[in-house]
C-alpha positions as a Markdown table, in Angstrom:
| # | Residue | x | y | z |
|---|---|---|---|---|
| 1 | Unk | -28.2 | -19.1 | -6.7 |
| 2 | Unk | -31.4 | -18.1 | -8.5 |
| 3 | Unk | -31.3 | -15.7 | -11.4 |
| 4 | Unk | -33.2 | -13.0 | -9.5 |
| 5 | Unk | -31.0 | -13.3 | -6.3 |
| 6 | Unk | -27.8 | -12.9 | -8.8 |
| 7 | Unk | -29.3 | -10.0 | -10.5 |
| 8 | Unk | -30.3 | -8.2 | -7.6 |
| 9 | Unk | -26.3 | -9.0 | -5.8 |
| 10 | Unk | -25.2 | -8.1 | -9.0 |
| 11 | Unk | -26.9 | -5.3 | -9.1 |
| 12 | Unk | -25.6 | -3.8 | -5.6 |
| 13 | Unk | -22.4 | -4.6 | -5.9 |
| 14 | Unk | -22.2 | -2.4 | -9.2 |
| 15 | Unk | -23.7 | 0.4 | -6.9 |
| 16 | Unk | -21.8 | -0.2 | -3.7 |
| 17 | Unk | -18.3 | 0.2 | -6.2 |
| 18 | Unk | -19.4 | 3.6 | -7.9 |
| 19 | Unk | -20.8 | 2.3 | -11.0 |
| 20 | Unk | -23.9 | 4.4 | -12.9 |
| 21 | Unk | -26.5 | 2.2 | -13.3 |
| 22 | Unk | -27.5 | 3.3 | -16.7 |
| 23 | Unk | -30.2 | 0.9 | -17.5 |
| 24 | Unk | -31.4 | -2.5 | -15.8 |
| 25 | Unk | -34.0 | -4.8 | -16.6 |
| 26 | Unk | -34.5 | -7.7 | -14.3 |
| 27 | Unk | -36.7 | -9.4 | -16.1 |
| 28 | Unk | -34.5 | -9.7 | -19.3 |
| 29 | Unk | -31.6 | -10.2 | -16.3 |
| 30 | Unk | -29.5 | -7.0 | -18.0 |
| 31 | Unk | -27.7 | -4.6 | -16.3 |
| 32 | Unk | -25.9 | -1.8 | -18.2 |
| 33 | Unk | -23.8 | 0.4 | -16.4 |
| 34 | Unk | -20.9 | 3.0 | -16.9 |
| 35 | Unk | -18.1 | 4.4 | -14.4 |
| 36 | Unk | -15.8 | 7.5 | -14.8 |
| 37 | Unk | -12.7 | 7.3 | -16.1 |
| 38 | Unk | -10.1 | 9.2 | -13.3 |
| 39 | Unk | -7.9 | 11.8 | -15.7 |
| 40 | Unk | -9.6 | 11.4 | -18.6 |
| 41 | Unk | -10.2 | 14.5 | -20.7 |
| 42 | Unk | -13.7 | 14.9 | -21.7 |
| 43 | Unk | -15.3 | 13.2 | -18.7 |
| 44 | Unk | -15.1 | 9.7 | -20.4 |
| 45 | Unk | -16.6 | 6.8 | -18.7 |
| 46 | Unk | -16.4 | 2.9 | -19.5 |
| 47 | Unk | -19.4 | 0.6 | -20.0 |
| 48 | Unk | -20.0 | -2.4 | -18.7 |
| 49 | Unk | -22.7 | -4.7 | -19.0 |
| 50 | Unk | -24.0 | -7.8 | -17.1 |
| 51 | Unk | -26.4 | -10.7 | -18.0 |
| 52 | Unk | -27.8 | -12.9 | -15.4 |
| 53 | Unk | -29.2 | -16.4 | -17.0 |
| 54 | Unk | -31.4 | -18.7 | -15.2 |
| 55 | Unk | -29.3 | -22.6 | -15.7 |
| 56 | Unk | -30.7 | -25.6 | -14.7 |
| 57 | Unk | -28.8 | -25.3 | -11.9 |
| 58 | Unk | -28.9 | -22.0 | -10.7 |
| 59 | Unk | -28.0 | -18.9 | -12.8 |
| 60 | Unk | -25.0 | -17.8 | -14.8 |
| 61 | Unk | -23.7 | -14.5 | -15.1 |
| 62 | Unk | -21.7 | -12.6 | -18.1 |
| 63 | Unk | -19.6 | -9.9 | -18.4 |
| 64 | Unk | -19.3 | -7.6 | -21.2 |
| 65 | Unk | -16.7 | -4.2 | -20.7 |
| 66 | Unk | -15.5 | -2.0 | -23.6 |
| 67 | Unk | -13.6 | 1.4 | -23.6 |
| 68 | Unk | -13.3 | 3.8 | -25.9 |
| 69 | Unk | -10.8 | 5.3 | -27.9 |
| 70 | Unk | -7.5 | 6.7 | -26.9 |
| 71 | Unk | -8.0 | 4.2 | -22.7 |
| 72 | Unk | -6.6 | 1.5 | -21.9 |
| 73 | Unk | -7.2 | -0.9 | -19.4 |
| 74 | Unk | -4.7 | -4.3 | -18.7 |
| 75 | Unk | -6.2 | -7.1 | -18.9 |
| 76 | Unk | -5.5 | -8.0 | -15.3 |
| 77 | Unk | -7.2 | -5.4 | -14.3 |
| 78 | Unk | -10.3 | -6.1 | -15.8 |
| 79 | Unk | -10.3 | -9.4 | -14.5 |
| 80 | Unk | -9.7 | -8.6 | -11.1 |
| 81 | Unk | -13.1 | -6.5 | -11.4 |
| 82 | Unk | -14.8 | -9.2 | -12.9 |
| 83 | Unk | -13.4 | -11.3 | -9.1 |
| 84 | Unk | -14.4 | -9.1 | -7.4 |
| 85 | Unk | -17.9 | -8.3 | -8.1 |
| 86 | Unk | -18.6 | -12.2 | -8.9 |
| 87 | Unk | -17.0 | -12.4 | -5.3 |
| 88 | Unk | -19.4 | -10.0 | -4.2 |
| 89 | Unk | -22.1 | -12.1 | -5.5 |
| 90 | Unk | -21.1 | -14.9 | -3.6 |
| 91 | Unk | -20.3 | -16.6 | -7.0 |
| 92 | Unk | -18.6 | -20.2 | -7.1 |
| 93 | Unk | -16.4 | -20.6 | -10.7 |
């Protein structure tokens, strides 16, 4: 799929599951966005950040995520997200 049709999937699906979209910029193909962390003292949230790349055949899309001291998230877990938004995307691996 094209980089602007992956962005913009992207995009949505990061909305539809709750996500803050902090900051986006569709022409760089960056998407940086945060979610609340349930029990967390403080009202902590986790960042996660999403570059769409134009490829000669279509577009590629990274994932970066990061939390902050003192959470933890299994690494199962954070790729089951990863699934399920490329899934969302209607992303082939």
């Amino acid at each position: 799929m094209s980089k602007d049709t992956a962005f913009t999937k992207s995009y949505g699906s990061l909305a539809k599951s709750g996500y803050q979209i902090v900051q986006s910029d569709k022409g760089a193909g960056v998407i940086s966005a945060a979610q609340g962390v349930s029990f967390s003292k403080g009202g902590k949230s986790v960042p996660l950040n999403i570059v769409v790349q134009s490829e000669s055949k279509g577009s590629s899309v990274s994932f970066s995520f990061s939390i902050t001291g003192g959470l933890s998230a299994s690494e199962d877990t954070v790729r089951d997200e990863f699934c399920r938004i490329a899934g969302e995307m209607g992303a082939k691996s």
